[in-house]
ZADRENKE-528171 format. One record per residue (C-alpha): x, y, z. Coordinates in Angstrom, 2 decimals. Layout:
<sites>
        u        v        w
        X        Y        Z
...
</sites>
This chain:
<sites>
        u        v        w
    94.74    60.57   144.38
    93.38    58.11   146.50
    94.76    54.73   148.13
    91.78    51.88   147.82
    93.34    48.69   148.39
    96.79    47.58   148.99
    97.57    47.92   145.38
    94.65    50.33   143.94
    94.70    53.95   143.74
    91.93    56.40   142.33
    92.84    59.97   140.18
    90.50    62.28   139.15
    89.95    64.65   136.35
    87.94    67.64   136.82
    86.94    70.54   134.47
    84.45    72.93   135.02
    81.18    71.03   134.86
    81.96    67.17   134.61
    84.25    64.94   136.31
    86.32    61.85   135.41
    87.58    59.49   137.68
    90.18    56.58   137.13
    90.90    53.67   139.61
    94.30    52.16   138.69
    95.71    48.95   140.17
    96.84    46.14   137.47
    94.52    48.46   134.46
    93.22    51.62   134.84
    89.58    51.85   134.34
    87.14    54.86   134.04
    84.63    54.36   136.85
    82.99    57.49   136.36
    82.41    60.32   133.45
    79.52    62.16   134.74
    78.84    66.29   136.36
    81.35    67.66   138.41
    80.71    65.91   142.38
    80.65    67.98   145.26
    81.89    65.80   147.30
    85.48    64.36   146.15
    87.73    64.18   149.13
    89.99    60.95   149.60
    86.81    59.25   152.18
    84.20    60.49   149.77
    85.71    58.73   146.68
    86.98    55.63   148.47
    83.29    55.15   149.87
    82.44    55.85   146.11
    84.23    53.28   144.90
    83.95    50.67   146.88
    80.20    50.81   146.31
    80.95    50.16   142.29
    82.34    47.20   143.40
    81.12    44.43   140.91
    79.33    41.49   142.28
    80.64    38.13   140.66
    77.81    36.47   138.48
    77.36    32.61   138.19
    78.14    30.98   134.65
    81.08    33.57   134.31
    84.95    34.04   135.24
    85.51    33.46   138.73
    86.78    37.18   139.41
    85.67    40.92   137.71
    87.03    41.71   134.92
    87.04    45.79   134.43
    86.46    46.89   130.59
    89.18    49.36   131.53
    90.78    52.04   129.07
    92.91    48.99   127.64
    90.45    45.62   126.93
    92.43    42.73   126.90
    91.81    39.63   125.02
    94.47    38.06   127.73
    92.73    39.36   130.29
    89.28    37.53   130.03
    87.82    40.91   128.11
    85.25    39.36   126.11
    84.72    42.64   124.09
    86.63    44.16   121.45
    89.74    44.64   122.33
    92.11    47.49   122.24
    94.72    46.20   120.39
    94.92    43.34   118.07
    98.69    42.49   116.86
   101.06    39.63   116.87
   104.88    39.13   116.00
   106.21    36.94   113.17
   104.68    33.44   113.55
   101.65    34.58   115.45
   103.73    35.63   118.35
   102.64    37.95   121.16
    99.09    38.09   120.03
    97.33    37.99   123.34
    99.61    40.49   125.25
    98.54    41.32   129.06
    99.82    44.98   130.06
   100.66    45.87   133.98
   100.28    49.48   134.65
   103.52    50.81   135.49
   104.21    53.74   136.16
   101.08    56.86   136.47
   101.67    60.78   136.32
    99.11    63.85   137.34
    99.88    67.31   136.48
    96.65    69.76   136.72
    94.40    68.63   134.28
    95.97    65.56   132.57
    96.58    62.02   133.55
    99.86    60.03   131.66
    99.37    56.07   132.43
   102.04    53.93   131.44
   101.36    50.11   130.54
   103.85    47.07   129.94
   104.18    43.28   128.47
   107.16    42.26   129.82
   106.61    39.13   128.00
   105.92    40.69   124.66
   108.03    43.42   124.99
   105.38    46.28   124.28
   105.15    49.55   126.20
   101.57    51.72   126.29
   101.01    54.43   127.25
    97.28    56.52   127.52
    97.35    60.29   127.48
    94.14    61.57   129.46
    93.11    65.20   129.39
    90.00    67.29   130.99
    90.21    70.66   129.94
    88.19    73.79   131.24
    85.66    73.67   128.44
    85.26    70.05   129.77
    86.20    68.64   126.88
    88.30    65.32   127.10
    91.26    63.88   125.09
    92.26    60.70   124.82
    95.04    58.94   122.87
    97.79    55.99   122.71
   100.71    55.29   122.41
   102.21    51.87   121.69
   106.11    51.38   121.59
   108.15    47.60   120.15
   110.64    47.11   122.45
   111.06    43.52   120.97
   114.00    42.42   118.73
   112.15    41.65   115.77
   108.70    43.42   114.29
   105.35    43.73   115.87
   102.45    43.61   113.16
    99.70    45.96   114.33
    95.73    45.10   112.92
    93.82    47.24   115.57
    94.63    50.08   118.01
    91.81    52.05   119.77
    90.64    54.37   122.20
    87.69    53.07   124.78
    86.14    54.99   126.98
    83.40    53.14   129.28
    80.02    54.86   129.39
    77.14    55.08   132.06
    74.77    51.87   131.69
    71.91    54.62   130.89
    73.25    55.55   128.08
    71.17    54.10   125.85
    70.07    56.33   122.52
    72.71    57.13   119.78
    72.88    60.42   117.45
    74.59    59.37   114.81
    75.02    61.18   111.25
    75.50    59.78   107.79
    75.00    61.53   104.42
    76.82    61.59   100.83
    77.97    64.36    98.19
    75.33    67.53    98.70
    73.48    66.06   101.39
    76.16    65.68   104.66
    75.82    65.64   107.99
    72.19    63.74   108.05
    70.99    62.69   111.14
    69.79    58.87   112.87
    68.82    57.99   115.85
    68.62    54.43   117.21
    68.39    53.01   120.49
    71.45    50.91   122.19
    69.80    47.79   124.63
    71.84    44.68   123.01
    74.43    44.14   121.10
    75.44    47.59   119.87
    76.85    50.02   116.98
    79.00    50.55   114.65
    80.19    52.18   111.79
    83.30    51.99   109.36
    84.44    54.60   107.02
    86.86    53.00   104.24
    87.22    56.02   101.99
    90.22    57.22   102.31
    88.78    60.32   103.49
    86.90    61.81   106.56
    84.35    60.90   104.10
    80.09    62.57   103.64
    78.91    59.34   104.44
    80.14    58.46   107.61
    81.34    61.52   109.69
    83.81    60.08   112.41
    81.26    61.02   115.60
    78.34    60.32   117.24
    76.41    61.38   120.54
    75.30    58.52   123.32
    72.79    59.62   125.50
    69.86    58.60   128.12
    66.60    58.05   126.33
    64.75    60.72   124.82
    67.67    63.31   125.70
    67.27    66.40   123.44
    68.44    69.62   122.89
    68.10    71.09   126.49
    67.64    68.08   128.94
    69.44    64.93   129.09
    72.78    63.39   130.01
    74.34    63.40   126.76
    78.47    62.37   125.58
    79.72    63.49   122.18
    82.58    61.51   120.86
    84.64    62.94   117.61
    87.75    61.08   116.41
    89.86    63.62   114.67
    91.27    61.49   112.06
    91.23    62.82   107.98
    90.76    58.79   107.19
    89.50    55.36   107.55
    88.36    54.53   110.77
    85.87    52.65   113.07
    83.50    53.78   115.71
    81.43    51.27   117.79
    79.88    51.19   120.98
    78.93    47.78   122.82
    76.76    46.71   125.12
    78.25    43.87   126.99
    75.91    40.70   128.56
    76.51    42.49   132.04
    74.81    45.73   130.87
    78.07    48.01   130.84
    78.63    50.20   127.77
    81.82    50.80   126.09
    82.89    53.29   123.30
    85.58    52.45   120.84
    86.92    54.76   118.36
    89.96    54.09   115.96
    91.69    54.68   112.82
    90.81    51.37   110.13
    94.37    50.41   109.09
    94.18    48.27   106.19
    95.71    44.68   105.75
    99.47    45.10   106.58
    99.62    48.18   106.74
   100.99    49.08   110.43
   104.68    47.13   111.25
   106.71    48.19   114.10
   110.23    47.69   113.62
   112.08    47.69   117.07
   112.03    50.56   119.04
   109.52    52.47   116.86
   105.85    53.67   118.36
   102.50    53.94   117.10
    99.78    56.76   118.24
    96.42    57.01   117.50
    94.94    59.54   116.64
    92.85    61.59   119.50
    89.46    60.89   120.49
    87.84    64.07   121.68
    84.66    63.28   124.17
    82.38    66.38   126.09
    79.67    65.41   128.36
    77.03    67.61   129.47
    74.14    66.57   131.50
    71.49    69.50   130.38
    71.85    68.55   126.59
    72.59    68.22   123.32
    73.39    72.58   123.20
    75.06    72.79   126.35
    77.87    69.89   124.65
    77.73    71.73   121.53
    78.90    74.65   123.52
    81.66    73.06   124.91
    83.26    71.74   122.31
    82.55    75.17   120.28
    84.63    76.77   123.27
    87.45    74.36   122.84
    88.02    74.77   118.76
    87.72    78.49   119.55
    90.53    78.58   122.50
    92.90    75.18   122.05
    92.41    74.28   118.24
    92.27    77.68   116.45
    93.86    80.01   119.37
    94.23    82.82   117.90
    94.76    82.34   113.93
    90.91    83.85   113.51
    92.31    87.12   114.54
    90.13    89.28   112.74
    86.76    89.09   111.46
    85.48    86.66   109.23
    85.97    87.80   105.51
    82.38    87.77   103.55
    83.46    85.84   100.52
    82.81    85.68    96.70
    83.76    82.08    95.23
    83.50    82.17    90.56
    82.75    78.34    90.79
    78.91    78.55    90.32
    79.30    81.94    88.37
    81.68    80.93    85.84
    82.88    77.45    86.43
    85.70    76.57    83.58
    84.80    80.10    81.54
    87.78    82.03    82.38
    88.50    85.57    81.07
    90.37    88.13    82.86
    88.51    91.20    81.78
    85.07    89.28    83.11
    86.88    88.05    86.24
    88.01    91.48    87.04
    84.52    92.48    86.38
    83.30    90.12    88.76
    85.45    91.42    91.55
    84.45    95.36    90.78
    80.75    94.53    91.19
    81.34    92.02    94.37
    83.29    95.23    95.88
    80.72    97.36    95.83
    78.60    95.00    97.15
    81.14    94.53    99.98
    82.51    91.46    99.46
    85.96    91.39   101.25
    87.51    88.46    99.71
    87.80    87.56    96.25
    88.63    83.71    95.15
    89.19    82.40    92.08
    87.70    78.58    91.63
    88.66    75.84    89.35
    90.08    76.47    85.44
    92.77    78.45    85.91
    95.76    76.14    85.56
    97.26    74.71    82.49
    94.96    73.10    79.69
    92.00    73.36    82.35
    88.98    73.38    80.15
    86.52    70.70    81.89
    87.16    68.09    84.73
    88.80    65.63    82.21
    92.32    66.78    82.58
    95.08    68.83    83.74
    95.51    67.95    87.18
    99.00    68.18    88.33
   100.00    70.85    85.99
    99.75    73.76    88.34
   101.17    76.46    86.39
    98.89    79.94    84.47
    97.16    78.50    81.63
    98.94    81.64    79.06
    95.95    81.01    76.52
    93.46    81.83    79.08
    95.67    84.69    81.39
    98.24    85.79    78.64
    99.46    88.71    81.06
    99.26    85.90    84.28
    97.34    86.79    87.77
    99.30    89.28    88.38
    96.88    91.97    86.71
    93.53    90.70    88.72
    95.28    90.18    91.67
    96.46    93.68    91.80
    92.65    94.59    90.66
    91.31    93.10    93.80
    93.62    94.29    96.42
    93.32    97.60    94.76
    89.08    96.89    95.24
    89.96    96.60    99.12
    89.79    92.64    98.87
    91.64    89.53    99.72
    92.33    87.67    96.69
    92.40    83.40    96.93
    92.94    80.83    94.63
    91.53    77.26    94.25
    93.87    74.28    94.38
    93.45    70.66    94.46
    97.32    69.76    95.39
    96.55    65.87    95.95
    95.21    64.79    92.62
    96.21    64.18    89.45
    94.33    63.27    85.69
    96.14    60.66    83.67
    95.68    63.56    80.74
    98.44    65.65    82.31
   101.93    66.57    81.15
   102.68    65.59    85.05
   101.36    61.87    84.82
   102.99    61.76    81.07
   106.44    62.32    83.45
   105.62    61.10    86.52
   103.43    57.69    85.67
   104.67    56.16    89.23
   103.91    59.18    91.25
    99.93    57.48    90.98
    98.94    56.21    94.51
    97.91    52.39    93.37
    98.95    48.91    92.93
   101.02    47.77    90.03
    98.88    45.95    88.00
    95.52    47.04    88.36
    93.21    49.42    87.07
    91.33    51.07    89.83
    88.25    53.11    88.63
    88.75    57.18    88.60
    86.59    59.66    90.48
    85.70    62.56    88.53
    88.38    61.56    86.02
    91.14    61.46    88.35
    93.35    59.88    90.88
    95.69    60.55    93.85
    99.22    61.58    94.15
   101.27    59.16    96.23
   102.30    61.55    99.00
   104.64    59.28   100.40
   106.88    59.69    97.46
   109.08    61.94    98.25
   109.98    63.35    94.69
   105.91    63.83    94.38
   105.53    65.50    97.69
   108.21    68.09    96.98
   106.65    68.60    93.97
   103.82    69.79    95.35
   104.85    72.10    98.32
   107.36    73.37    95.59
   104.75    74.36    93.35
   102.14    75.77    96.27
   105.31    77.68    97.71
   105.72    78.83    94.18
   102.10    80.94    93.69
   102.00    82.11    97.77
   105.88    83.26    97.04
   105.48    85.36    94.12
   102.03    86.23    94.21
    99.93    88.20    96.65
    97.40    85.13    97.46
    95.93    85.16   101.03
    93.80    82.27   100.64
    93.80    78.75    99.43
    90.45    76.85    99.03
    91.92    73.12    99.24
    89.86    70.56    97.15
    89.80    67.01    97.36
    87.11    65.34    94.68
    87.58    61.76    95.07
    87.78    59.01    97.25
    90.56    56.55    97.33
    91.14    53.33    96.32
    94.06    51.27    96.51
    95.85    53.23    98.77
    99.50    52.07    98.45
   103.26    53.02    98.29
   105.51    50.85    96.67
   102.42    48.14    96.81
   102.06    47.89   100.21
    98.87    49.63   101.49
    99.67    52.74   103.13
    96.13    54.68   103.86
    97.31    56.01   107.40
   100.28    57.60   105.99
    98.75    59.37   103.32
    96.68    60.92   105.55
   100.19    61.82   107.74
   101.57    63.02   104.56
    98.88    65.01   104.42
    98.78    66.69   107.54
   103.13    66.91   106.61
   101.87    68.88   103.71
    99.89    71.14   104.95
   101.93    72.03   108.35
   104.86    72.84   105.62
   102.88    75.31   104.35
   101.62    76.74   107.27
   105.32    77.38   108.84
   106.22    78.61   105.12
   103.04    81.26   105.11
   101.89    81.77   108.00
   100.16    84.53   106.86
    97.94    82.10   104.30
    94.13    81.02   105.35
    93.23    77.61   104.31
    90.10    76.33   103.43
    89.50    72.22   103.85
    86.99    71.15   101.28
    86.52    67.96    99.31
    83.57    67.98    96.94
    81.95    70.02    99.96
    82.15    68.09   103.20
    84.00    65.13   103.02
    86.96    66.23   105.03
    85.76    67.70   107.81
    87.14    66.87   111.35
    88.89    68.52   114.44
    92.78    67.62   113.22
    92.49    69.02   109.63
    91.32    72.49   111.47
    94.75    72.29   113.07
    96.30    73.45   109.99
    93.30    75.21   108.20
    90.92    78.02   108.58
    87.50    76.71   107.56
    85.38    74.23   105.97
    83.63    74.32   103.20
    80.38    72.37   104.26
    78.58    71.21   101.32
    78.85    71.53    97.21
    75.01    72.21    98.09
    73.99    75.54    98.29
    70.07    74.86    98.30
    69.40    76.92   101.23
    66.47    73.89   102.68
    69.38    71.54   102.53
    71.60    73.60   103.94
    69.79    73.99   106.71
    70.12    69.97   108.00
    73.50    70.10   106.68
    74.63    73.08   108.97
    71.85    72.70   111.98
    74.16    68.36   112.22
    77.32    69.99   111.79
    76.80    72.34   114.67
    76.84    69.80   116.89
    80.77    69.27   116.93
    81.88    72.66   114.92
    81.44    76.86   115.76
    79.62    79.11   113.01
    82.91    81.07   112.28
    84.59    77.82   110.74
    81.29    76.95   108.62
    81.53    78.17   105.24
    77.96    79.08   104.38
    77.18    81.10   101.06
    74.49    82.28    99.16
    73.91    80.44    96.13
    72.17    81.89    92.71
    68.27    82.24    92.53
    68.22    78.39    91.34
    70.30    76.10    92.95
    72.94    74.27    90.79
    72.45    71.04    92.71
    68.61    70.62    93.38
    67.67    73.09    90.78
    64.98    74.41    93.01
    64.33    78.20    93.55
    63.99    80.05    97.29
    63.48    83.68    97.91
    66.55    86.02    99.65
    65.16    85.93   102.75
    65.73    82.39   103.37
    68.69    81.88   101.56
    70.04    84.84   103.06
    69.35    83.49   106.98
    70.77    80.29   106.14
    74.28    81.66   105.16
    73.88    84.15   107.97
    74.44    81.31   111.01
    78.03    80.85   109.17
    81.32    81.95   107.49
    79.01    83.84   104.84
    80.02    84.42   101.20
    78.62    84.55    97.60
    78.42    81.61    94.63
    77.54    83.27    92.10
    78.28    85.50    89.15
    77.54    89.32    90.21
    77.92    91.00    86.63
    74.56    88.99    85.55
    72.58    89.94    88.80
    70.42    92.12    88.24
    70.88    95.52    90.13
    67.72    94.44    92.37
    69.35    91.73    93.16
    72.51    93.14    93.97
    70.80    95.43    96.44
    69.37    92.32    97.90
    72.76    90.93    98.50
    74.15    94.29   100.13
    71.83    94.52   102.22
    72.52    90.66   103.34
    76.11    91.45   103.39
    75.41    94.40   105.52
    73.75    92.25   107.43
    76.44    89.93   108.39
    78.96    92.05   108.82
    76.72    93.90   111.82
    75.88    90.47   113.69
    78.73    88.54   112.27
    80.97    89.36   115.99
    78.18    87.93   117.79
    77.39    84.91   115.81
    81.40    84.19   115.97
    81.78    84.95   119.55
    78.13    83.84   121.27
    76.57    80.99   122.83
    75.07    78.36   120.07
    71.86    76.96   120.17
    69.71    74.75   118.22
    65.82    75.41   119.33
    63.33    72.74   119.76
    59.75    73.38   119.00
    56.54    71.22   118.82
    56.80    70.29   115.28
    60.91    69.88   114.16
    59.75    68.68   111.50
    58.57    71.96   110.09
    60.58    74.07   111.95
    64.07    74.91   112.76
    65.85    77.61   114.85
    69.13    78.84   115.61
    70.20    80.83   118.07
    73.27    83.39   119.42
    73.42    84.66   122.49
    76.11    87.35   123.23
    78.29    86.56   126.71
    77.07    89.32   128.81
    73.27    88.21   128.37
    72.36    91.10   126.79
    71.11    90.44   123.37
    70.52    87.36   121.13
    70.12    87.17   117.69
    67.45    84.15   116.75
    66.33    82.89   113.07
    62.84    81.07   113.24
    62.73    78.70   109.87
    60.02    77.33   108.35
    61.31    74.09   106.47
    57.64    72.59   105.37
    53.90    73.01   105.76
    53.24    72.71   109.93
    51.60    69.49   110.72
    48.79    72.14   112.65
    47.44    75.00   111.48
    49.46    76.82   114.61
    53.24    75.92   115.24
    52.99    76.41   119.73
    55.72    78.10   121.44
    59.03    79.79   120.77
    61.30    78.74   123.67
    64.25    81.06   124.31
    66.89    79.42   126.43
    70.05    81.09   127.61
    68.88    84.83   128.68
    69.37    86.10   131.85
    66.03    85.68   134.05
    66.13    88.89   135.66
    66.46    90.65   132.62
    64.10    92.23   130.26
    63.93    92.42   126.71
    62.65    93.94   123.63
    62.05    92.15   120.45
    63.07    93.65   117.17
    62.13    91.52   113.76
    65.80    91.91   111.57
    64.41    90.09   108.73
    61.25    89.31   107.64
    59.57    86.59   104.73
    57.66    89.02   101.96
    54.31    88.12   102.68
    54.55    88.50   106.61
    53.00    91.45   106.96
    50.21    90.96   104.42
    48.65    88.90   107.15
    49.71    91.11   109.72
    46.52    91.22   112.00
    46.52    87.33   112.11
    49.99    87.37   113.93
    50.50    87.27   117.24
    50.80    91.10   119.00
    53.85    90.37   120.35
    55.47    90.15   116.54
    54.68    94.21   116.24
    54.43    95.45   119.92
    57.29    97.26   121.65
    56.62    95.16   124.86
    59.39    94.25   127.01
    59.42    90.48   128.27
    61.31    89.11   130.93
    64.42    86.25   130.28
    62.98    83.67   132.33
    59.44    83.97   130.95
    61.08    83.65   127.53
    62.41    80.53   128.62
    59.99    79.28   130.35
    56.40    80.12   129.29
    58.08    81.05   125.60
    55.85    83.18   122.84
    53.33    81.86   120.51
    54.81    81.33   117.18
    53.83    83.60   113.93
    52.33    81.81   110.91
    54.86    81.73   108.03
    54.87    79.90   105.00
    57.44    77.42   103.92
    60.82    78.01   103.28
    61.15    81.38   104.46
    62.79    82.78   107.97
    61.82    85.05   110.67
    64.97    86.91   112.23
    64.77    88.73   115.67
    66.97    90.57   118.00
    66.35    90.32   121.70
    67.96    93.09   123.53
    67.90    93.67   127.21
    67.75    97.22   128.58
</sites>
């Protein structure tokens, strides 16, 4: 900490490879998020900040006016603002916060704000952690005698004026995590989710960068909100040139009141900046799920799974089910999960929702018998659930009619014939805990796969809208059951990826990423959400010979390398595979479970080549250096009749290392002598060549994968 001025101090924020620093006199304002300095004694920063002194341009207010972590509407902040609110006959609308009070302990920075007018209190909680990823969130508090009506809280961070590209990723049901890229001069960006969900379309993060900036070079910040609802990203560019990101949960119209003495936090905007690319910040944040957001609930390795939903969808029989597990066992499945049709009356999508006890007609002697089967089989057994909806054909809704999350009155259309459970009803909540607590109590379940198949409209408890606390009634629900059974993995899908975000994997296990198990679709859907998320909470399986969503066809050896870079599993029904085909799968299971502590444990990273469009790589590299695992994919025809050079970042440059093909397309070596030698020589090749002059890249044809161990002696 720094003195500046007679009234303005400077704090600083380091991790391991970036910096943040904070001046703080009347506001505090981030005047720098950039690589670690070398240089940051008290002289060094004071010089440093005096030369980002703003000069005062004509036409404009007569002094500067920082964007600061707090905009102010009051304060001549011409921008958005942080927080839009206002008291009982437009009161207090235009509050102006003095920092108060600021506290430093290692790597996290309290500042403490207040409206002695308006009688509001704010505080911003700053942290910088050793995987150099940053946390941000506020805190507001009423101190005022009557209520303070709240339309708009967010988080802003203030970003480098050369940050001036934007990764950003949209998408919808089967087809998530798309990527767009557009370019940030005037104006600026923004995007709104209003599902009710995380949501396919609009995933709640995007990636600012300097022009051009790519997988390996470029100063690049990655922004996530970790929020399970509505919300708002933007990022401005302001008339003076400065840039300004804004992330937020969307509250809907009357929706947040603060009574007197009662807060409101937002929810945490996570932020990593890394100034040698889009890998390097995909690395980071990887590191922190793995060591502050999962700890150590992954404690063993990840389960290969076998899911009946695309084997057997509403076709349940017990004697077939328990067939199903014998043959995934001795293909070496390890866990066992029974989808959708189980419950009460369950015969299609149309109804039953709600009624979560054995259907008798379909399991006269309960789960009891298959659940024993597959534990006996050396498997984990799970069952699917989908705790927050409900069909209006259901002995529940026939009881409960006001348990329906709506407003009286209306008719608000259904998603896959059903609605949502008001969570915020207490009588419905216990409800369902009592009835989850139920199966995990008296059954031997070790897994829940969590569904969540529509979106939500009308959000709304006693008719006043009520989408935040849903979502908090949510997060109740599922932290109940986590103290309750510990013991219990949970699995956050909703129709594939629609709930998908960094404070939902605070109470589950792993995401499902897509209903779409098209392995050529899977492989944008996987190679965006990499970006933000580690393979070990990616749930990637191996769907039957003909996908159930695109209806197209792929050979093993792609499919199988997809699912590999994952949380692997099987969707499918293994009693009508053929026993080819079950060898086939074996041998892919086998595979996984020999790499699958490397892929869960390694460095990440998504290779560039001279034609992305065609190709696609991923890559693990193991902590000591010392081997890699790499899948070379060839999505479409290549725009030349040869593909260039396979770059290998990450390897130790004074090592050497020999190249082993894992897995190879079919008709690879029928063309054999048209390959480069390299593909079939024993020749050793040095790390920093690797990286640096790379390998020619085989011809392959499309859709198939090339998969190759690099091992250093």
């Amino acid at each position: 900490m720094t003195t500046l001025q007679s009234s303005s101090q400077i704090y600083s924020l380091i991790g391991t490879r970036s910096q943040i620093l904070i001046t703080v006199n009347d506001v505090a304002d981030i005047v720098y998020y950039g690589s670690q300095l070398s240089n940051t004694d008290d002289n060094a920063l004071q010089q440093m900040v005096i030369g980002l002194e703003r000069p005062i341009p004509f036409g404009r207010l007569d002094s500067d006016i920082p964007i600061s972590i707090n905009p102010q509407l009051g304060r001549g902040n011409f921008g958005s603002p942080a927080l839009e609110g206002f008291r009982n006959s437009g009161l207090d609308w235009s509050p102006v916060f003095i920092v108060t009070n600021v506290t430093q302990e290692d790597h996290r920075l309290v500042i403490e704000s207040h409206d002695q007018q308006a009688q509001l209190n704010w505080q911003t909680d700053i942290k910088l952690d050793s995987n150099d990823v940053l946390q941000i969130s506020q805190t507001l508090m009423n101190h005022g005698n009557n209520d303070y009506h709240v339309t708009r809280y967010a988080n802003t961070v203030p970003i480098a004026d050369n940050a001036n590209e934007i990764l950003s990723f949209y998408g919808r049901w089967i087809k998530e995590f798309q990527q767009h890229r557009s370019m940030l001069n005037h104006g600026g960006y923004i995007q709104e989710n209003r599902r009710g969900r995380t949501s396919h379309e609009h995933y709640p993060a995007l990636i600012v960068g300097d022009h051009g900036f790519g997988e390996a070079h470029g100063q690049v910040w990655g922004a996530h909100l970790a929020w399970s609802g509505n919300h708002r990203i933007r990022v401005d560019v302001k008339a003076d040139g400065r840039r300004v990101l804004q992330a937020e949960a969307l509250y809907l119209p009357g929706e947040i009141t603060l009574q007197p003495q009662q807060s409101l936090t937002t929810p945490t905007l996570y932020m990593s900046y890394s100034q040698h690319g889009l890998s390097a910040m995909s690395q980071q944040f990887h590191q922190h799920i793995r060591t502050s957001i999962l700890k150590d609930r992954l404690h063993k390795p990840r389960p290969i799974h076998l899911n009946t939903w695309e084997g057997i969808y509403f076709d349940h029989n017990p004697e077939y089910i328990s067939a199903m597990a014998t043959e995934a066992a001795a293909m070496g499945v390890e866990r066992f999960i029974i989808d959708d049709g189980w419950f009460c009356g369950r015969n299609d999508d149309t109804s039953s929702l709600g009624d979560w006890f054995i259907d008798k007609m379909k399991y006269p002697n309960g789960l009891t018998p298959i659940i024993e089967h597959v534990h006996q089989l050396g498997m984990e057994f799970g069952l699917w659930f989908e705790p927050e909806m409900i069909n209006k054909d259901s002995d529940l809704y026939r009881q409960y009619p006001e348990w329906l999350l709506a407003v009286d009155g209306y008719e608000q259309p259904t998603g896959r014939h059903q609605y949502t459970i008001d969570l915020q009803n207490p009588a419905a909540f216990e409800y369902i805990f009592e009835r989850l607590d139920h199966f995990l109590s008296h059954y031997a379940i070790d897994y829940i796969k969590w569904d969540m198949n529509r979106e939500i409209v009308q959000p709304a408890h006693n008719n006043r809208s009520a989408g935040c606390k849903q979502v908090a009634q949510y997060y109740a629900l599922l932290h109940k059951l986590n103290t309750k059974h510990p013991n219990v993995e949970i699995e956050s899908c909703a129709a594939g990826g629609g709930r998908i975000d960094y404070e939902v994997l605070k109470h589950t296990h792993r995401f499902w990423c897509s209903d779409n198990n098209d392995p050529l679709e899977r492989q944008a859907i996987q190679r965006g959400m990499s970006y933000f998320y580690p393979p070990e909470v990616m749930g990637t399986h191996i769907g039957s010979h003909t996908s159930h969503t695109t209806h197209r066809t792929h050979s093993m050896n792609f499919r199988g390398n997809t699912a590999l870079f994952g949380h692997m599993g099987l969707e499918l029904d293994p009693v009508k595979a053929s026993n080819d085909e079950k060898q086939v799968f074996r041998y892919y299971i086998q595979l996984y479970k020999k790499w699958r502590s490397l892929l869960h444990t390694g460095k990440n990273y998504r290779l560039s080549f001279n034609d992305n469009t065609a190709l696609q790589g991923n890559m693990v590299v193991s902590s000591s250096q010392s081997q890699a695992l790499i899948s070379i994919n060839q999505l479409t025809m290549p725009t030349y009749c040869l593909s260039g050079r396979l770059y290998i970042p990450g390897l130790h440059s004074n090592k050497n290392y020999r190249i082993t093909i894992i897995d190879q397309p079919e008709n690879l070596n029928k063309i054999v002598n048209r390959q480069p030698p390299w593909l079939a020589s024993q020749q050793l090749f040095n790390g920093e060549w690797l990286q640096t002059v790379g390998l020619t890249l085989p011809i392959m044809d499309p859709e198939s994968s090339l998969l190759l161990q690099f091992k250093a002696l």
